[in-house]
ROZAMAR-368340 format. One line per 2 residues: their letters; for each residue z, x, y of C-alpha. Coordinates in nm, 2 decimals. Example, Ala and Ser with C-alpha at 12.3 -4.5 7.8 and 13.67 -1.06 7.14 Angstrom:
2
as = 0.78,1.23,-0.45 | 0.71,1.37,-0.11 $
% end
This chain:
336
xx = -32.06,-0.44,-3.23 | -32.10,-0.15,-3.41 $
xx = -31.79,0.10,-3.44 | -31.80,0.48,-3.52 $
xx = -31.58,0.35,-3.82 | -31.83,0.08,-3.90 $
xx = -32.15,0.38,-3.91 | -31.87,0.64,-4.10 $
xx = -31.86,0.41,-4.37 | -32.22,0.32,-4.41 $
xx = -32.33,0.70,-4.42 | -32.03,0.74,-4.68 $
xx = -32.21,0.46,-4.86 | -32.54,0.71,-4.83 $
xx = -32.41,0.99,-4.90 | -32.29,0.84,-5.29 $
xx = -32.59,0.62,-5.36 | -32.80,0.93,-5.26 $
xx = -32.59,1.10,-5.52 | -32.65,0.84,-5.81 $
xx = -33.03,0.84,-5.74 | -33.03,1.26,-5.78 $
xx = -32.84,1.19,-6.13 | -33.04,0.94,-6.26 $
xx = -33.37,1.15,-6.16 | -33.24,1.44,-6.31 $
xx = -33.09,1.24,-6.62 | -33.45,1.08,-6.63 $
xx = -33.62,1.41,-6.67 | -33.43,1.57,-6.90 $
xx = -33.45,1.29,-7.13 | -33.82,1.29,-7.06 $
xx = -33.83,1.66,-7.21 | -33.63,1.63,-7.48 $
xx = -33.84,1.36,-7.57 | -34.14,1.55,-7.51 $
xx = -34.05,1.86,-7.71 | -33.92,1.65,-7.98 $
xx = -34.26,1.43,-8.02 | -34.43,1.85,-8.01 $
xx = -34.17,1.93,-8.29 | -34.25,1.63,-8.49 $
xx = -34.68,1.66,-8.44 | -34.58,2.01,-8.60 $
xx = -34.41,1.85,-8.93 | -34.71,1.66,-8.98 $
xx = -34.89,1.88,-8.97 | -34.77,2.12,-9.19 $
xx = -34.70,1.79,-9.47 | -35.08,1.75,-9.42 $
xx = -35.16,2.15,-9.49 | -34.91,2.12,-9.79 $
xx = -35.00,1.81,-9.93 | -35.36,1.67,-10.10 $
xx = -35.67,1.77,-9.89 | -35.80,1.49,-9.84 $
xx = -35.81,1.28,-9.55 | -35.62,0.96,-9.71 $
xx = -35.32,1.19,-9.75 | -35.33,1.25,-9.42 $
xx = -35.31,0.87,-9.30 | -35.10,0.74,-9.55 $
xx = -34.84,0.99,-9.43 | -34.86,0.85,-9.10 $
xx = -34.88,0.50,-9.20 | -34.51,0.56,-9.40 $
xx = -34.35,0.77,-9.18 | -34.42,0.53,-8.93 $
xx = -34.27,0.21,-9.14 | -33.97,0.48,-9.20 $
xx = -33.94,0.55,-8.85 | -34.00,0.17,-8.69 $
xx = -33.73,0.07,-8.93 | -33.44,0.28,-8.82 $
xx = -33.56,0.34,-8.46 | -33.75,0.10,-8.36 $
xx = -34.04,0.05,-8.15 | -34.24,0.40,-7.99 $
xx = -34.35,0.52,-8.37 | -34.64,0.35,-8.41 $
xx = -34.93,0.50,-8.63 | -35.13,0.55,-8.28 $
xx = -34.82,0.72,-8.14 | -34.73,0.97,-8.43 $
xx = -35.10,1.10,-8.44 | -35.06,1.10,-8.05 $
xx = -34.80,1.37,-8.15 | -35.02,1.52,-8.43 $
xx = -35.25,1.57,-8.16 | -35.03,1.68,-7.91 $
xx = -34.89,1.95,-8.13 | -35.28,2.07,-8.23 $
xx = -35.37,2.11,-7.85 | -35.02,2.28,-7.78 $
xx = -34.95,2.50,-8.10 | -35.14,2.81,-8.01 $
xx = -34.88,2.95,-7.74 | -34.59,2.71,-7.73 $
xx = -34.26,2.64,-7.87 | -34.00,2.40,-7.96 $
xx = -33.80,2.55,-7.66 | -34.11,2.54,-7.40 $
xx = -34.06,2.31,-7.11 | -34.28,2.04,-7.13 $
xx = -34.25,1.92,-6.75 | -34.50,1.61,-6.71 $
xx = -34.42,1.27,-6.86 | -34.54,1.16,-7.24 $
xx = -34.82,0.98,-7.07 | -34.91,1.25,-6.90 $
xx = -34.99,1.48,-7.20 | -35.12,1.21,-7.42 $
xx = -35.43,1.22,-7.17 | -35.44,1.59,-7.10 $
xx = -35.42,1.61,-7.53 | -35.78,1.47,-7.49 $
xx = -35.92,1.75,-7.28 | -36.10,1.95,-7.57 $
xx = -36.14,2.27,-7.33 | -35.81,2.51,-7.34 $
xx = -35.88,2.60,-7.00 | -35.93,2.31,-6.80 $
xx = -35.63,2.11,-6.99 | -35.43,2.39,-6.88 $
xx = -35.55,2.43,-6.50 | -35.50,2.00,-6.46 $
xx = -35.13,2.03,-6.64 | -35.05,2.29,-6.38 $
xx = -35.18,2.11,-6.12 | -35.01,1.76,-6.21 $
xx = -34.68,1.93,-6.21 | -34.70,2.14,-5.91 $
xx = -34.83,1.85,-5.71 | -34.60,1.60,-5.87 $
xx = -34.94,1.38,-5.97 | -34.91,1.06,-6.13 $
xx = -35.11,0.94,-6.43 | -35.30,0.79,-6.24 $
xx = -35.42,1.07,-6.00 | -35.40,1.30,-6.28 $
xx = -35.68,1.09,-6.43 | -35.88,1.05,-6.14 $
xx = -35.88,1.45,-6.03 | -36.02,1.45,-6.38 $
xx = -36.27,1.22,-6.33 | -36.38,1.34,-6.00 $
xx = -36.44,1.69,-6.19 | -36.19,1.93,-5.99 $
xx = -36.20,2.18,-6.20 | -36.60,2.20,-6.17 $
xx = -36.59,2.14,-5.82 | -36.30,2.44,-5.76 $
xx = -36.51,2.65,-5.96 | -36.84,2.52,-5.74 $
xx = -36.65,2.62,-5.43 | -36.56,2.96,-5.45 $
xx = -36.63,3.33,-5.62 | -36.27,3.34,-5.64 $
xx = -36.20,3.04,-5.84 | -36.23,3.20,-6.21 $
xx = -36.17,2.99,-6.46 | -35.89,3.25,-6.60 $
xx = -35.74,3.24,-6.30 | -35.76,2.81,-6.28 $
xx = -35.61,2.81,-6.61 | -35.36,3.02,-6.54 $
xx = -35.28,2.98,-6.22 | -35.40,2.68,-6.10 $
xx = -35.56,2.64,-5.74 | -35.39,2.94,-5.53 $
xx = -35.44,2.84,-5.14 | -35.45,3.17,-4.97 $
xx = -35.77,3.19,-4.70 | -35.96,2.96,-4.55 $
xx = -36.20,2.88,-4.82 | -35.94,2.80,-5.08 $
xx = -35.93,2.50,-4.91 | -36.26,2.38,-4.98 $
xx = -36.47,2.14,-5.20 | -36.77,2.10,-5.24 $
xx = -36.84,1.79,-5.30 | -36.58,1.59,-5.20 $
xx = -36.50,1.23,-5.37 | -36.49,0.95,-5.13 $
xx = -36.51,0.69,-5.45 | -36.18,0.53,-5.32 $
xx = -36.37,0.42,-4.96 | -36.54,0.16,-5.17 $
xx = -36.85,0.22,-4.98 | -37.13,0.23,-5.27 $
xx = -37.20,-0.17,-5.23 | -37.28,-0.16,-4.87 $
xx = -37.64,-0.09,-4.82 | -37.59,0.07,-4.51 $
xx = -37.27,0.17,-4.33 | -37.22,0.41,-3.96 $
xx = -36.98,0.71,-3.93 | -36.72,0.51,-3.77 $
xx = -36.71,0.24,-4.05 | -36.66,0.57,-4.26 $
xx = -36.39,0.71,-4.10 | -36.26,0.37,-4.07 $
xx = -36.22,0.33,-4.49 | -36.08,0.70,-4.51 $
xx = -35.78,0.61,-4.26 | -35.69,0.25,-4.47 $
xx = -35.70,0.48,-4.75 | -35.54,0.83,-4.55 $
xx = -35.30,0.87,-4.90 | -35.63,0.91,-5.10 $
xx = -35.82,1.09,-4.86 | -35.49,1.35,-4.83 $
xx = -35.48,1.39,-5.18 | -35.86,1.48,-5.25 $
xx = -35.84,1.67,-4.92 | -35.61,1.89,-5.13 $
xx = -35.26,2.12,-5.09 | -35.04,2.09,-4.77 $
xx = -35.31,1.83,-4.54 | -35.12,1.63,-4.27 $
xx = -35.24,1.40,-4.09 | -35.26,1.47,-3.69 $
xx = -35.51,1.26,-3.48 | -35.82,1.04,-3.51 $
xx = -36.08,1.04,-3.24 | -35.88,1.34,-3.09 $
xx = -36.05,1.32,-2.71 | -36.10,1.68,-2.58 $
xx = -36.24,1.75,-2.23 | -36.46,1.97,-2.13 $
xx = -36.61,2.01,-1.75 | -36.51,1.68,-1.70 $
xx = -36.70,1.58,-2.04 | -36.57,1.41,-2.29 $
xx = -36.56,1.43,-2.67 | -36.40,1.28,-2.96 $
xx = -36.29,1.46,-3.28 | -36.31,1.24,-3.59 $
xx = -36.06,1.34,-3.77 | -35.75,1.64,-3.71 $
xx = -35.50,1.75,-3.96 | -35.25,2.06,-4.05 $
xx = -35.21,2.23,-4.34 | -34.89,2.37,-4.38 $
xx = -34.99,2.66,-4.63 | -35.26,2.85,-4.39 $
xx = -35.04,2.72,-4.09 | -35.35,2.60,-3.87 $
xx = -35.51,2.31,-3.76 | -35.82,2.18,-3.95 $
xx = -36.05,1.96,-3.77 | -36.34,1.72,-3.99 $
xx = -36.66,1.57,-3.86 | -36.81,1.30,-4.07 $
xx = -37.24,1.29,-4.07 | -37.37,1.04,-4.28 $
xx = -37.68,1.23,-4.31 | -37.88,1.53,-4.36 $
xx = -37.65,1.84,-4.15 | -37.84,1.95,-3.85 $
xx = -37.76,2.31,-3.73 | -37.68,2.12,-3.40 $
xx = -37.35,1.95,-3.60 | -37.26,2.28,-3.69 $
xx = -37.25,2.41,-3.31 | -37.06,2.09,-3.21 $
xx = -36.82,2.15,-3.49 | -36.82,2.54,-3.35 $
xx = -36.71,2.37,-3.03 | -36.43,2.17,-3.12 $
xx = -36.26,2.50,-3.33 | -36.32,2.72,-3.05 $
xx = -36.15,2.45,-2.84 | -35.84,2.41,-3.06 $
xx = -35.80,2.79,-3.09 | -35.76,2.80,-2.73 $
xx = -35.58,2.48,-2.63 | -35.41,2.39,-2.88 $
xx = -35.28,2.69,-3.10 | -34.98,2.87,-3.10 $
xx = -34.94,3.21,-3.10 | -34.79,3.17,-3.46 $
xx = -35.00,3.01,-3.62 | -35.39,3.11,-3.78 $
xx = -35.73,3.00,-3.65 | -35.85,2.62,-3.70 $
xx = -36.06,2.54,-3.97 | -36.37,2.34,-3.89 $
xx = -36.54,2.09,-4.16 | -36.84,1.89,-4.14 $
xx = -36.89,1.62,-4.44 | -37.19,1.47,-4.50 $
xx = -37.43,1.27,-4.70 | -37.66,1.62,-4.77 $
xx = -37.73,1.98,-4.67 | -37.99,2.29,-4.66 $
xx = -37.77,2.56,-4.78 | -38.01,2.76,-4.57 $
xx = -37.97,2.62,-4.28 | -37.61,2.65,-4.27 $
xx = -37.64,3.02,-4.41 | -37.87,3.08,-4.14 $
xx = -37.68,2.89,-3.84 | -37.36,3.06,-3.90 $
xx = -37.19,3.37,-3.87 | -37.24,3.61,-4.12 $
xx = -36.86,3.70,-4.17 | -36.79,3.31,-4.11 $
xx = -36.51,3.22,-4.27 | -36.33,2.86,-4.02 $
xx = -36.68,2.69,-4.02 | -36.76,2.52,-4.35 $
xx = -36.99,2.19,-4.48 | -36.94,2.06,-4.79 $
xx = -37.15,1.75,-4.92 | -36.99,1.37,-4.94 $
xx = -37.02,1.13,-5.25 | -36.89,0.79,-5.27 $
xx = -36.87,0.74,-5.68 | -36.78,0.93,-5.90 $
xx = -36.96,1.21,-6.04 | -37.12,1.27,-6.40 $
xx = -36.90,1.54,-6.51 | -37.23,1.66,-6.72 $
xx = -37.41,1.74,-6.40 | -37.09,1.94,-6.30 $
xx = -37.09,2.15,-6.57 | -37.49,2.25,-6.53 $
xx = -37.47,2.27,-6.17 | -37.22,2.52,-6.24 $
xx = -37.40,2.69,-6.55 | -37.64,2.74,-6.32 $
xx = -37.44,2.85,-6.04 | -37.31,3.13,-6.27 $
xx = -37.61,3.24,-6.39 | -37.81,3.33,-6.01 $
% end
């Protein structure tokens, strides 16, 4: 039997184990950027023994190669000759605007990759994003992949790429929120010849962490096949979530085909529906998206209101995209 003495002692237990966890985390990242700043101090004294020694490029890697044998000697392993031009690197991409004393909060890993983003801008946007999001190294390298900071810029007027860079994605209106495309890579879908909408929304719940991630800032997840009733009809919602920033509901629909203006009226439906069944008074209209395979941006121009702004339908792609087409696709979008 369990006695009130019995449950004191295991939430005492809790309570200091929660503790140690919070010291070691905090321990963990301070040591990360001390370590970071120092490998950002040491890329800027080789460099500057490369700009005072011989100009020539076996000068260069010979320093590396001895300080390295220096270094492995007395510290052991993590001074590699890939490592210490990792730092070289690290210091070429960050010496413009930063300093010994900046705080570098992402993991080594982390930067080595962003260090291999050649544009100034996008490197900064995704090292804002990776540390406001708390992104592994692993999502961090798949946002890149999946071009977000084409796709942001794709999506909407307001998505400067001053403001990306130095802001990062700012979630204030309605079509903040949105992508257009999404990337659905992680469904796994691209070796079936043929697959339904169900099957669809099927792969995007086993992989709801994923979907929630590319979804963007502040998604929970509320309800699948959310049945609503209308005169005694019924109709089922594919997928319902919350976002927590715009405080509203935001329902999707998933079309595996060409849009037809009649799945935009249906998705008109369900908002309307949640706006007046299931809102609060506190909280802001529902957001309405439709995801599918392709689209007429006519035809949703033309379908919905002109001062629209909680209907939206953004195209689908299950691999990944060529971040080349991304960039024209923008080029061009900058130039109409």
């Amino acid at each position: 039997m369990t006695t009130p003495t019995h449950i004191a002692q295991t939430d005492f237990y809790s309570d200091i184990k929660a503790l140690l966890h919070g010291a070691r985390n905090k321990v963990y990242q301070t040591i990360n950027q001390t370590m970071t700043q120092t490998y950002w101090e040491i890329g800027r004294r080789i460099v500057e023994q490369e700009q005072q020694g011989q100009a020539r490029a076996q000068y260069g890697a010979m320093l590396i190669k001895n300080l390295s044998d220096e270094l492995t000697q007395e510290f052991g392993k993590g001074f590699s000759v890939d490592n210490l031009e990792n730092m070289r690197r690290f210091y070429l991409a960050y010496s413009n605007s930063e300093t010994p004393s900046r705080n570098f909060t992402l993991s080594w890993s982390h930067f080595i990759f962003l260090t291999r983003i050649s544009n100034p801008n996008e490197r900064r946007f995704y090292e804002i994003e990776a540390s406001n999001n708390r992104w592994s190294l692993k999502e961090l390298k798949r946002q890149f992949n999946t071009g977000l900071f084409e796709r942001l810029q794709l999506s909407s007027e307001k998505n400067t790429v001053q403001q990306l860079a130095t802001q990062g994605q700012i979630i204030e209106s309605p079509s903040d929120l949105i992508k257009d495309p999404y990337i659905l890579e992680f469904v796994g879908l691209p070796v079936l010849a043929n697959y339904s909408e169900s099957e669809l929304e099927q792969r995007l719940i086993d992989k709801l962490e994923n979907f929630l991630l590319e979804l963007g800032k502040g998604f929970t997840f509320v309800a699948r096949q959310k049945k609503i009733t209308i005169d005694e009809k019924h109709f089922y919602v594919d997928l319902v979530f919350y976002n927590r920033l715009l405080k509203c509901f935001v329902v999707i629909d998933l079309k595996i085909g060409e849009l037809k203006h009649q799945d935009l009226g249906q998705l008109m439906m369900y908002v309307n529906y949640f706006d007046r069944t299931e809102k609060q008074d506190y909280e802001n209209p529902t957001i309405g998206i439709v995801l599918c395979k392709d689209k007429s941006k006519a035809l949703v121009e033309m379908t919905l209101p002109e001062n629209n702004n909680q209907i939206f339908a953004s195209k689908y792609q299950t691999l990944l995209p060529n971040k080349e087409e991304l960039k024209e696709l923008l080029e061009e979008a900058i130039s109409e």
